[in-house]
Each structure stands twice: as C-alpha cells, then as structure tokens.
ZATIPA-114152 format. One record per residue: residue in one letter; x, y, z of N, C-alpha, C, O in turn. Coordinates in steps of 0.02 Angstrom, whole numbers, plus 50000, padded with zeros to 5 digits. Atoms other than C-alpha are relative to their C-alpha. Example, Ala and Ser with C-alpha at 12.3 -4.5 7.8 and 13.67 -1.06 7.14 Angstrom:
! residues 2
A500454994150000506154977550390500455006050000500975005950033;S499584994149997506844994750357499615005550037499865011050045;
END
This chain:
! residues 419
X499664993550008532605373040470499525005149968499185003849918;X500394997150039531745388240440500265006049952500565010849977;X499724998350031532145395340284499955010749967499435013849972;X500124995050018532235412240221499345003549927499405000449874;X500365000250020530745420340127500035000249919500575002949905;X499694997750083530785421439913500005003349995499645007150027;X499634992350015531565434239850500345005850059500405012050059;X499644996449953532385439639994500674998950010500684993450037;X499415002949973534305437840026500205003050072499845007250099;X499654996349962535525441840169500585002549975500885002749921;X499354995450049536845451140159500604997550064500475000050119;X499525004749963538395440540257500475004750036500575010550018;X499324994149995539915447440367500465001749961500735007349956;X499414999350047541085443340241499745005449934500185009749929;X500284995850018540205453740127499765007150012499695010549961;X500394995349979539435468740226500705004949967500485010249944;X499694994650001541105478540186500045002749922500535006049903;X499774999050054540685480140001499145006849990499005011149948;X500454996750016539095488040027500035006650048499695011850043;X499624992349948540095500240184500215005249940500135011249931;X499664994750047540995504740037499865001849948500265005549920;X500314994850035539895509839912499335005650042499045010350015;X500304995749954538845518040048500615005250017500595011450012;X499434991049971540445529140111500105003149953499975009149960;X499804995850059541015534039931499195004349976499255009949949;X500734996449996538905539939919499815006250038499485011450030;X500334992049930538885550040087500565002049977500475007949988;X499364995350020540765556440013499735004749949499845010849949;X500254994750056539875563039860499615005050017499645011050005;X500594991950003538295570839925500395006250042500345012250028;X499584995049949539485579040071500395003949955500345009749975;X499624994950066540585587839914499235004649988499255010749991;X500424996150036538725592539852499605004550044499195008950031;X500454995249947538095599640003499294996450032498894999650067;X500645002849980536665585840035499934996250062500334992350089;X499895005349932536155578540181499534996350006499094997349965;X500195008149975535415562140253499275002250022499155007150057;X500915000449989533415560640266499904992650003500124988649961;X500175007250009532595543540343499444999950021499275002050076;X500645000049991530895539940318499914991750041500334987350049;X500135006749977529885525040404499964994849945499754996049889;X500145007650034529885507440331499125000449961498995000449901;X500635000150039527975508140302499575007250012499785011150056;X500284993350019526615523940253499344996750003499224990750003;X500635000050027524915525540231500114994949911500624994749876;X500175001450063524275516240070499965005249953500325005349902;X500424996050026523315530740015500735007149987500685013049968;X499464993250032525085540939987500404996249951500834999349919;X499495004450080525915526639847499445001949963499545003149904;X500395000350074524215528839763499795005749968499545006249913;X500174993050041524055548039754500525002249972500515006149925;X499164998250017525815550139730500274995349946500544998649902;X499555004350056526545534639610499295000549950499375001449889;X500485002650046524735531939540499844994350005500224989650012;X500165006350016523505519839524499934994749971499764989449999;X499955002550049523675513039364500864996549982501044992549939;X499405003650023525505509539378500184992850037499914990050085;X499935009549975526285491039400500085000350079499814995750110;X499574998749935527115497339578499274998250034499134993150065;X500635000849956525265501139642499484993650005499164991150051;X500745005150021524115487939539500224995950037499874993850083;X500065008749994525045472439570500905001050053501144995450062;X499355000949958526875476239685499895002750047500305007350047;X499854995049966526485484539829499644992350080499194988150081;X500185005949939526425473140014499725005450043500035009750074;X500574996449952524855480740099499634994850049499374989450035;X500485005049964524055474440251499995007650041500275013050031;X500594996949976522845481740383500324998250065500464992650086;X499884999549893523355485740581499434996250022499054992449993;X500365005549941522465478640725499485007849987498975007850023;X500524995349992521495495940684499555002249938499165006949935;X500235000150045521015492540523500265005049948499995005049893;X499624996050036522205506240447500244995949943500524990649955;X499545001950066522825502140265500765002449999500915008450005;X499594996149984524565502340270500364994949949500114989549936;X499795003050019526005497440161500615001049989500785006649969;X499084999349997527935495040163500135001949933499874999949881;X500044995750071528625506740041500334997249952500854993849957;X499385003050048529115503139873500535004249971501005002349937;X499394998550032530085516039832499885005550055499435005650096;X499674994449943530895532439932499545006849975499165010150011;X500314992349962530295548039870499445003650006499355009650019;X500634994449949528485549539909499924999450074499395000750101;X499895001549953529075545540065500325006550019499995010150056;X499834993449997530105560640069499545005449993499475009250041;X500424996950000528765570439991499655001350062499635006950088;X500445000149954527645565340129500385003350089500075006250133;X499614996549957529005570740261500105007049996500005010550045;X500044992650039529245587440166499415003950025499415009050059;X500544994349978527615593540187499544998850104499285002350147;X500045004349916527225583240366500495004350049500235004650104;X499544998649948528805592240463500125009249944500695011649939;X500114993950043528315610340337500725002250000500815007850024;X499585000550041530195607440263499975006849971500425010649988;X499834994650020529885621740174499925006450011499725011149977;X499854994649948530165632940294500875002450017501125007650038;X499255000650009532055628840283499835005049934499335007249905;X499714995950051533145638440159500084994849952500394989649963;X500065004550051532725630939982500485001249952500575007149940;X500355005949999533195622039903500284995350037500884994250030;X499705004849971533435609140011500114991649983499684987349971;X499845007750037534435592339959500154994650047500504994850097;X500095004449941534275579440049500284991149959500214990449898;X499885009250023534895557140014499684996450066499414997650120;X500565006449946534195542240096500544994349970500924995849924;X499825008449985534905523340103499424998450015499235002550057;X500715003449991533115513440112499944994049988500174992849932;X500245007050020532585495040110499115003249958498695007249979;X500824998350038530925496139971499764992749973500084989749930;X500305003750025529855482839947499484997649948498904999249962;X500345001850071529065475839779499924992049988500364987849978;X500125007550027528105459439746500184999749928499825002849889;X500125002450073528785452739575500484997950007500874999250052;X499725007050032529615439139500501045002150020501355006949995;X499464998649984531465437939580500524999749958500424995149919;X499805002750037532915438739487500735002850004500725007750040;X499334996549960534845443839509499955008249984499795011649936;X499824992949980535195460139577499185002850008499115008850021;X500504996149961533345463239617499494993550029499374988349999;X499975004849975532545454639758499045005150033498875011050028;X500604996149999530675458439817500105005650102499735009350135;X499914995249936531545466039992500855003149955501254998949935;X499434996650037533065478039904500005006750037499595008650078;X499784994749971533955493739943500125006849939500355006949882;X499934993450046533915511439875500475005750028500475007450087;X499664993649986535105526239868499735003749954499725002949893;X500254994450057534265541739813500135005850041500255006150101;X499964992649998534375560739800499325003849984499055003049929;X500464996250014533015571539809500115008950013500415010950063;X499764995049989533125589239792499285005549991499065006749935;X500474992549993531675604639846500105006049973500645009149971;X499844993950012531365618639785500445006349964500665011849981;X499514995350049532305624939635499694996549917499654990449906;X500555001050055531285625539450500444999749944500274998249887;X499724999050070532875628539350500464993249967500734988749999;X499585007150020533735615739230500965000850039501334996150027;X499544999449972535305620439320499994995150070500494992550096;X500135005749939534605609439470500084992249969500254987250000;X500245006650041534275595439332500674998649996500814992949980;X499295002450041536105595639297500354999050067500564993350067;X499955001449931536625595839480499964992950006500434989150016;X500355006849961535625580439516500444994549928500304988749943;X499835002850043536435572039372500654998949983500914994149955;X499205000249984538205577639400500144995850058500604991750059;X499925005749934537925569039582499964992749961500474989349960;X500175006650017537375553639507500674995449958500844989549958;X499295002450048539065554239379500485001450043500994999050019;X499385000349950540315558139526500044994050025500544990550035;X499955006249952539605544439615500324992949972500794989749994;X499655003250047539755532639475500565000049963500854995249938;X499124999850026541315537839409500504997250061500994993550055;X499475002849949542085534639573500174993450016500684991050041;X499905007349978541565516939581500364995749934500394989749923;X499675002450073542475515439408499564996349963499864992049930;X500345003250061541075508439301500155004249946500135010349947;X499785000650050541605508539153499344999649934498854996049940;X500845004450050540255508238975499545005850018499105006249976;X500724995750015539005524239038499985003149967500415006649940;X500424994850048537945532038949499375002150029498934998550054;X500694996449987536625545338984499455001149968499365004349916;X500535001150066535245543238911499325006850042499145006650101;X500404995849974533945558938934499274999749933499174997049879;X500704998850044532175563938865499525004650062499465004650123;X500674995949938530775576138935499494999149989499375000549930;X500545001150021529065571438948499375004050022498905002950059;X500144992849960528555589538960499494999150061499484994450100;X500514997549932527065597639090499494995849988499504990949951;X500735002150011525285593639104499715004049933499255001749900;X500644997750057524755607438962500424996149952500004994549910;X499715001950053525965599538844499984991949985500204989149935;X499915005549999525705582838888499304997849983499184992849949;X500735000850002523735584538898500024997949892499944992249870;X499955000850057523925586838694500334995849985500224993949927;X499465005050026525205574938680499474993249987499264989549942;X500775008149967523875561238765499564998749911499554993249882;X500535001750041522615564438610500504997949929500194994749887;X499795000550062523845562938465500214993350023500144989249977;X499565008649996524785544638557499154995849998499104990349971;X500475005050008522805539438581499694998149941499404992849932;X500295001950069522275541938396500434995449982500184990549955;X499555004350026523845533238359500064991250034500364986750007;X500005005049990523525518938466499114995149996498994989249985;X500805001150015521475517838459499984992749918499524988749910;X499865005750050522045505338293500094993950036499684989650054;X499645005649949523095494038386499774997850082500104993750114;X500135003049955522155492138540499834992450019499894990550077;X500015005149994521725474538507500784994250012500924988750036;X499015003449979523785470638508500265002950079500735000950112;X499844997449930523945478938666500154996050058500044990450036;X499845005649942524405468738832499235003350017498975007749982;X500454996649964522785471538961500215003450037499755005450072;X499824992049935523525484439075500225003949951500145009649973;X499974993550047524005495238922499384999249996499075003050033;X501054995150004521945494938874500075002150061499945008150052;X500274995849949521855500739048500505007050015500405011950050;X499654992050011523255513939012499705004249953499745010349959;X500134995950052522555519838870499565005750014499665011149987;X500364994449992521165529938940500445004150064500595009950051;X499754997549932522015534439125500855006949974501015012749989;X499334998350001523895536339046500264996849959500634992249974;X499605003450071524415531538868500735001350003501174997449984;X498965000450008526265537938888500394993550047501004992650045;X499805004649950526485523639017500234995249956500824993449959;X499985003450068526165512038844500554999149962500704994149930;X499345000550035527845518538777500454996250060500674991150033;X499795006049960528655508938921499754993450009499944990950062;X500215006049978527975494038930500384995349963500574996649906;X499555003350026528975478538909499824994549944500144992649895;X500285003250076527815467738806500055000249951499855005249921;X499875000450058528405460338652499615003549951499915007049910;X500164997450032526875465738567499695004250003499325005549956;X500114992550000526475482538642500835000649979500844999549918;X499554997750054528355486638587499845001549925499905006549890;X500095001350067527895480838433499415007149980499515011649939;X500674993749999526205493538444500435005449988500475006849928;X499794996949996527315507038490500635002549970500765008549975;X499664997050059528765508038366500035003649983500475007849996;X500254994750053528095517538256499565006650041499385011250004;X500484995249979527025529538382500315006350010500905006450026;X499744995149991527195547238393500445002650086500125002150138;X499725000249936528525551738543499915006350016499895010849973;X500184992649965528185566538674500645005849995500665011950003;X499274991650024529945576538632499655004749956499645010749967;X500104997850052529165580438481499385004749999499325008649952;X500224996650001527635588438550499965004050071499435006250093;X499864992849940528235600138705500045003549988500295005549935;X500134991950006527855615138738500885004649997501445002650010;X499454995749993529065629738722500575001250056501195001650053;X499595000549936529405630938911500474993449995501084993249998;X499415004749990529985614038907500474997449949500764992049946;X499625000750070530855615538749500625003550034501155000450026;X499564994649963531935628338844500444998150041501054998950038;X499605003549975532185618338980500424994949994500944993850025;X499355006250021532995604138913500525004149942501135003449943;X499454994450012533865616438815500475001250034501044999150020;X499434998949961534725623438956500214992350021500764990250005;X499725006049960534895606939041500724997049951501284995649973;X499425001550040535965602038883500705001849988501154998649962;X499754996650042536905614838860500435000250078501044999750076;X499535002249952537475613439048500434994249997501004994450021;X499515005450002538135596639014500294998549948500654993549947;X499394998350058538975600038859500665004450052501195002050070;X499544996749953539905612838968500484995950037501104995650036;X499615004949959540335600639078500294993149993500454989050036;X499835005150026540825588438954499744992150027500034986750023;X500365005849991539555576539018499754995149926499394996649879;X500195004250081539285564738871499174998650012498954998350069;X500835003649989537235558838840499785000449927500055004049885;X500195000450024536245554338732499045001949984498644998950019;X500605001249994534525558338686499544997149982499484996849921;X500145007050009533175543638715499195003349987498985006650035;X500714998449992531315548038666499724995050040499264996850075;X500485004349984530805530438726499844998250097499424994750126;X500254998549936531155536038917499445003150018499305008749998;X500804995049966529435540739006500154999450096499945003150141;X500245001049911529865532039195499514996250004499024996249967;X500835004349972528655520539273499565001950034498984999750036;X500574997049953527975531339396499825005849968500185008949929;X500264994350008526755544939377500235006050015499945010449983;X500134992449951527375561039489500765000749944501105005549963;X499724995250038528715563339338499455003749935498895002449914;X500204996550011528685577239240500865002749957501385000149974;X499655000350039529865586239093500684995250006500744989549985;X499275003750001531615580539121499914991050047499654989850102;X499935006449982531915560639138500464997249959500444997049897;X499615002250011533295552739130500404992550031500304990650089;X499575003849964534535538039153500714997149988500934997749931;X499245003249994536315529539186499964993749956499654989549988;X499995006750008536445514439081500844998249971501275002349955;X499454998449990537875505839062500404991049934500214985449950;X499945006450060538645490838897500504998950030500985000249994;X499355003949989539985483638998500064994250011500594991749994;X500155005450011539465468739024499544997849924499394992049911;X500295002650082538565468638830499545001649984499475005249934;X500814996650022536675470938842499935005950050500185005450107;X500164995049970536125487138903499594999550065498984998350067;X500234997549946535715489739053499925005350071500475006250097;X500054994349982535015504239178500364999350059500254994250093;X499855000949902535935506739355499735007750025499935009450081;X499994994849959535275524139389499435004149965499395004149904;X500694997550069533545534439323499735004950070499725004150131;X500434995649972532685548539379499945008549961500205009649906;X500214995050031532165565539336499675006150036499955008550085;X500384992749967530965581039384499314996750016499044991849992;X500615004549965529495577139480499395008450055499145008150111;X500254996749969528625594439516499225002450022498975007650042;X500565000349957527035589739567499674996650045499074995850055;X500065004449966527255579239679499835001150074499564997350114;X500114998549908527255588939852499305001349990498935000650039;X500704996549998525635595439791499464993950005498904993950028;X500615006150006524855578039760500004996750088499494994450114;X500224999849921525135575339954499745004150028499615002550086;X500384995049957524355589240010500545006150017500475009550068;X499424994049996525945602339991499795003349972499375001549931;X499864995950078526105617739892500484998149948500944994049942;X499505003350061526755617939737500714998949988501015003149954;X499144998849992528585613839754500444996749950500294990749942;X499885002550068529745610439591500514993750067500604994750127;X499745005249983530715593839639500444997549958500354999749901;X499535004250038532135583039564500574994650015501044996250051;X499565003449956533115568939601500094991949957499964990849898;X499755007050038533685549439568500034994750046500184996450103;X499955006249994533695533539612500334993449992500104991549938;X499725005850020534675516939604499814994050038499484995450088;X500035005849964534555499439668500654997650037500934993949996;X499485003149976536065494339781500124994349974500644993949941;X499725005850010536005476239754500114998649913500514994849885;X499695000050074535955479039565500705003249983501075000849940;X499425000750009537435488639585500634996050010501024994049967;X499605005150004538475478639667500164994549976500734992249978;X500005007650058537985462139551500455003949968500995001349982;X499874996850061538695475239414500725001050010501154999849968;X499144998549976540395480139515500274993149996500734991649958;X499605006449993540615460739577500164997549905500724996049887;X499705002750078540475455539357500725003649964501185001549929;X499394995950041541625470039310500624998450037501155001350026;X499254998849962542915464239435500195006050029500775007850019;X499864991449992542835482639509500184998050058499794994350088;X500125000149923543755483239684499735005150050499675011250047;X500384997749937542945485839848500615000750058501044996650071;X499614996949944543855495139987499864996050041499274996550058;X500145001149953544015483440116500495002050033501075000050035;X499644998549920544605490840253499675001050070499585006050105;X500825001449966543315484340367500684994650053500714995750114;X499675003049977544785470740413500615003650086501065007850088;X499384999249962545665470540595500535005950001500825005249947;X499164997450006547255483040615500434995350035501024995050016;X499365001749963548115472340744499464992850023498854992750027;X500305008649978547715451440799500465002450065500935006450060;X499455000749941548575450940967499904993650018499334992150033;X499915005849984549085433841002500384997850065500895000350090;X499445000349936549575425041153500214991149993499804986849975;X499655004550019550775410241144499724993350062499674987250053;X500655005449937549735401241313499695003150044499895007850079;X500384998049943548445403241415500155006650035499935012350030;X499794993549964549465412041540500055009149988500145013850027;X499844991650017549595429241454499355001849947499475005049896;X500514998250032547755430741385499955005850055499745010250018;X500294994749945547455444141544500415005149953500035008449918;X499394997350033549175453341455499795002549938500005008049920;X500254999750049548235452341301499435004849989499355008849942;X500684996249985546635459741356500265006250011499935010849986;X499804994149977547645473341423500265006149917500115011649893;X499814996250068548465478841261499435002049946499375007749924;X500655001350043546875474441148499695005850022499425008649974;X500404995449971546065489041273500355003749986500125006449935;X499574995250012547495500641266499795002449927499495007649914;X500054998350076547525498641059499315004449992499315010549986;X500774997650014545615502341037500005006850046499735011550017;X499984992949968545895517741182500185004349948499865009549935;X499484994450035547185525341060499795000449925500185003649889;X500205000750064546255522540891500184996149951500204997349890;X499805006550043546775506740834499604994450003499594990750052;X500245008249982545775492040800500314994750007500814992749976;X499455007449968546285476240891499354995950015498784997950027;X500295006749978545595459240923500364994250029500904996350052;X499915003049944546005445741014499744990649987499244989649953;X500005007750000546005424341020499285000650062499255004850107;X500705002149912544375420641164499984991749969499554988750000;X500175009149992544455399741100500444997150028500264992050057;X499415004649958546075393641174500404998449920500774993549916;X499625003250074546765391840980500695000050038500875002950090;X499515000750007548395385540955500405007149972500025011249946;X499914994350033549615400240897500005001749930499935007249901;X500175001550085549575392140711499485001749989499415004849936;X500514998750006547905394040740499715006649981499395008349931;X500284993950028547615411440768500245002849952499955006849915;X499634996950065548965414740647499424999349927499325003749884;X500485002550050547685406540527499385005949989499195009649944;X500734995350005546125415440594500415008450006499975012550014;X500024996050005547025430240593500145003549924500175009549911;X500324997050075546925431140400499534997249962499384996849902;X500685000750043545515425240387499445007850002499195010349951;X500034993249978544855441940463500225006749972499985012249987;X499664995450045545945451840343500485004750071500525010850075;X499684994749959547035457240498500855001549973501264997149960;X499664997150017548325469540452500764995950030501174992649997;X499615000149967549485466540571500064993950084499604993850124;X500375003849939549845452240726500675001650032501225002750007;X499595002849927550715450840897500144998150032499865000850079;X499875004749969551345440040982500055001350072500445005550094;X499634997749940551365440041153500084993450052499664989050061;X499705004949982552475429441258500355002950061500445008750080;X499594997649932553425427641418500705005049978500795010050013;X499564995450014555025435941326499745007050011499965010850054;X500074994150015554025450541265499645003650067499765009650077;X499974996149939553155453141448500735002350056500875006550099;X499364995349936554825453941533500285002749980500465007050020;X499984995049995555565463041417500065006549976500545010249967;X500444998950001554275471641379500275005549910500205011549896;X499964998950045554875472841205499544995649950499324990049964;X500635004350049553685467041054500165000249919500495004849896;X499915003050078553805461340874499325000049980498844997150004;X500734997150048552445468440750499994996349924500264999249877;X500055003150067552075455740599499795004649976499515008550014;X500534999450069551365462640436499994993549973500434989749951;X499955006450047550385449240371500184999149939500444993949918;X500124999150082550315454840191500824998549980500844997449919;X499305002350028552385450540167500404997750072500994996250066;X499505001949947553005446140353500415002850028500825000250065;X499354995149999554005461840363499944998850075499444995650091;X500074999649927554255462840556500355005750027500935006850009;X499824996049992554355477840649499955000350078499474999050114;X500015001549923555165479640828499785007950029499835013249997;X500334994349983554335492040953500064996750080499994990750096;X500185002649951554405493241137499334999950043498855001150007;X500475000749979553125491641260499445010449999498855012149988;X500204995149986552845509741287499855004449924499385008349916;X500144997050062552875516041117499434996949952499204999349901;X500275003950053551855502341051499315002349958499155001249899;X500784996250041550025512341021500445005349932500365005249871;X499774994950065551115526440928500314997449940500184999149883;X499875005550075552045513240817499734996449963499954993849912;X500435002850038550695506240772499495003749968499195001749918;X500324995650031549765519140734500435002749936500245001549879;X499194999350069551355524840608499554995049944499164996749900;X500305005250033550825508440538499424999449971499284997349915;X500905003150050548995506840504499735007349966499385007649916;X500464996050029548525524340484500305004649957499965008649926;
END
C-alpha cells in the first residue's frame, strides 16, 4: 500500500462540509467588505520568497520545497500567499484599478517542519490583502474583517493583541540600541539569532528558544523607540477600535516572522482551550510591492491557517453547518421502478432540489439506512401504489413526520420543505 507522504493529511467526504463551511461564512464576510477573490499559482520563482519574506528568515533558510525544472529554473511551492499576490499586483499592473484594491485567496502553502496538529507541511490559508491605502483606518478595516469572520464562527476567549514595529528610519535606530543590548549575550543566543544579529536583530525578539527568550526579557522593545509618524499611526489605529468597541491589547513582543512587515502587527489569539494560542496575525507590509519590482504601494492584510482553525472549532465543540447532506433519498421498493426513480431524481435536481438515488439493488431497510448515513433530509418511497396513483408519501428523517403530496405537485412540495 502506498502510503501518504509526512505531514500531509487528507481531507475525507465526511468531513469536506466543515471546511465548505468555514470557507462560505469567509467569502460571506469579505462580500459585506467589498473584497474579492485573487488565485495565485501553486509554485513562483525562488528568487521572489527571498526578496520578499527574506533570507535570513526560518520560512526561506530551512522551510521552503525548492527544486529545479527540466530547464534548470529555481522554483518553489509557495509558503505563504502574499508575495504571491504582490508578485501578481505588479505582474498584471493591478494598480491601474481603482485603489485600493482588496482582494482574499483560499491557498494550499507549503513548509518543511516538524508536523504537528493543526499544522501539516502541505496546509491551507485564508488571507486578505489590501492595496493601496496608507491610512490606519485601512489597519482597522483589515482587522474588523478578521473579527467578523471570527465572531461568526463563535470562538469564544479572543484577544487582540497589537504592536508596531515602526518604518525603516525608526527601526534603523531601533537596530543599534537592541544590538548594544544584545552584543553581551551573544554567546546565549541560538545560531540563527548570531546570524540575526547583524542582518535583523528584531527577528531575535521572536524567537522561540528557551534561551534566546531568556536573552530577550529584559531587551529594549521597538514601541518604545518609533518615530512620531508611527506614533500617530497606531494612535489612530487605536482610537478606531476603541470606537468600535473592539477590545485589544497591546503586545510589544509581536514583530511577525517575515520581513516585508512594517509598523502595525498584529494578532487573534485565543485562551479557550487554556494556553494561548494564535489563529490569526498580520499587519502592514508597505514595502513589499516595491521589493518585487513595483512602486511603492502601502499594503495590509492577514492571514490564518485553516487546518488550525478547524482543530480549534472541532475542541470547542463549535457547530459546523452541514448542509452539504441530500434534500430527498428516493427509494424504490424493487427493481421494477428504479427507471420511475431516475425519472423523479431528474425532475427534483431540474427544479432545485437535491436528490439521490439507490444504484446497488439495496434492500429498502437498506437504503433507509444509507439514507442517513448521507444526512438525507428527506426519503421516498416509490412503489407500485404510488405509480398508479400517482400519489407519494414524503418522510422526514429527523422525526418521521410524513407528508402526503401528489405526483404533480411533488417538486413544489418539496421545495416548501427543504428550502
């Protein structure tokens, strides 16, 4: 048997309708926000994760599945969505549209590292990215989407956790005051912080190592030395979500893992299950079209992992809309009236009803069986009575109620019924 690869799962029939339905309540939100659907290719150039995420970060050094065409091209399946967008943005000159333009994605992103529930080294992303608008009023936008979406799926326990890790002039100074402060402690350092330290010391305040944490405790955090502009902006940004009675908190020890952010960064985390943990992060990212070869275009947007959410819904007991199940089983009592069957089964589906149908020869216990296994709403029987005359009896499975209907009415009564 050949088995499936590590860290990869599938995703089953019985299952697919949980991830329909946090995908529909997603395209329900951005459609309220005015955003629409962007899909990039599966794999990119190399040479756009490493000008765009950076070289120095974990995604590029050590997660990223690169191999080489039959033409010797470097190429590599993406790990995450939006320099993928970026690279579409300025590739199809996007900003030529009326800005700013907001755009979501659904994406499979691939990342070599260590597997573990709810993230798998082939996983799925829902993100928002948004063009072309510089003010914190966009920041709060992208952040209100992110809390509609999540409010809807009833998690329970968030908290917003924000921080800005201002521009380049504010950050350039920032760099020399975290390197005097860590130039001590470099011998406690993991080895990929020494190799942050000269490239990108704020990376350092993320890192998960017991004893870079430990390093970093005590180190000076970048809130504390931004510039005015971005003193301003997270200003306003605040002061919008006070307004809007958004609750948050503010986290100095957010920076992001990737490079192409920039002041505002933020995320969703969420204590309902006990230890903290993130389901949703992102922020401002406005130099990012430029590091592909764009002009300068301000950016902002977010990110989640699908399969981490759903682990998070299935623990909380949160329900999932299935209504993925059958409207109508049509059953036939023998052989003889499977043609009878076919006929109705076509009719239903003409008139906007889903219907299905026996094709093994089951017994009628049988399909009665398989027809909740299927989650079907509703079954039919059909029999020599009900062809001659040509009256019909409409189970509900869910209590047995039974509802009579004749032949000719039967699409519109059933429609009554399911929809």
């Amino acid at each position: 048997m050949i088995q499936i690869p590590k860290g990869l799962k599938d995703v089953l029939p019985q299952d697919s309708y949980k991830w329909q339905y946090v995908e529909d309540v997603a395209r329900k939100i951005c459609k309220f926000f005015n955003v629409k659907e962007i899909r990039t290719p599966t794999f990119e150039h190399t040479e756009l994760f490493k000008r765009s995420i950076g070289d120095e970060t974990d995604v590029v050094s050590k997660e990223m599945y690169t191999f080489e065409d039959r033409a010797g091209r470097s190429l590599t399946l993406k790990p995450e969505g939006t320099a993928c967008v970026a690279r579409c943005f300025v590739e199809n000159t996007l900003e030529a549209n009326s800005l700013p333009l907001k755009m979501f994605y659904f994406t499979p992103v691939f990342r070599y590292e260590k597997p573990q529930a709810g993230r798998y080294r082939e996983h799925h992303q829902f993100g928002v990215e948004v063009y072309g608008a510089s003010d914190a009023s966009m920041d709060y936008e992208v952040i209100r989407l992110a809390y509609e979406f999540l409010t809807a799926l009833k998690i329970d326990g968030l908290q917003l956790r924000l921080n800005s890790i201002g521009c380049k002039t504010c950050r350039a100074e920032y760099n020399k005051v975290l390197k005097t402060y860590l130039e001590e402690n470099l011998g406690s350092l993991c080895s990929t912080c020494r190799e942050r330290f000269e490239k990108n010391p704020l990376r350092i305040i993320d890192c998960k190592v017991p004893g870079c944490k430990e390093v970093v405790a005590s180190a000076p955090r970048i809130i504390d030395y931004i510039c005015d502009d971005c003193k301003a902006h997270m200003g306003q940004l605040r002061d919008y979500l006070d307004v809007a009675n958004i609750p948050y908190e503010m986290d100095p020890d957010i920076v992001r893992g990737l490079d192409y952010y920039n002041k505002t960064v933020f995320e969703f985390v969420t204590t309902a299950l006990g230890a903290q943990g993130t389901v949703c992060g992102g922020g401002r990212y406005d130099g990012l079209v430029e590091s592909v070869g764009g002009k300068s275009t301000p950016c902002v947007g977010f990110g989640l992992g699908l399969e981490r959410l759903l682990l998070l819904m299935e623990n909380l007991h949160l329900p999932f809309d299935n209504s993925a199940g059958v409207d109508v089983f049509v059953m036939s009592q023998n052989p003889a009236f499977v043609k009878d069957c076919m006929k109705i089964v076509s009719d239903l589906r003409n008139n906007g009803i889903s219907a299905d149908m026996d094709f093994t020869g089951r017994s009628l216990k049988a399909q009665f069986k398989y027809a909740d296994k299927i989650s079907a709403k509703y079954a039919l029987v059909i029999g020599e009575n009900e062809i001659a005359n040509k009256q019909y009896a409409v189970k509900r499975l869910a209590d047995g109620k039974i509802f009579e209907t004749n032949a000719d009415g039967l699409s519109d009564s059933l429609k009554r019924l399911c929809l």
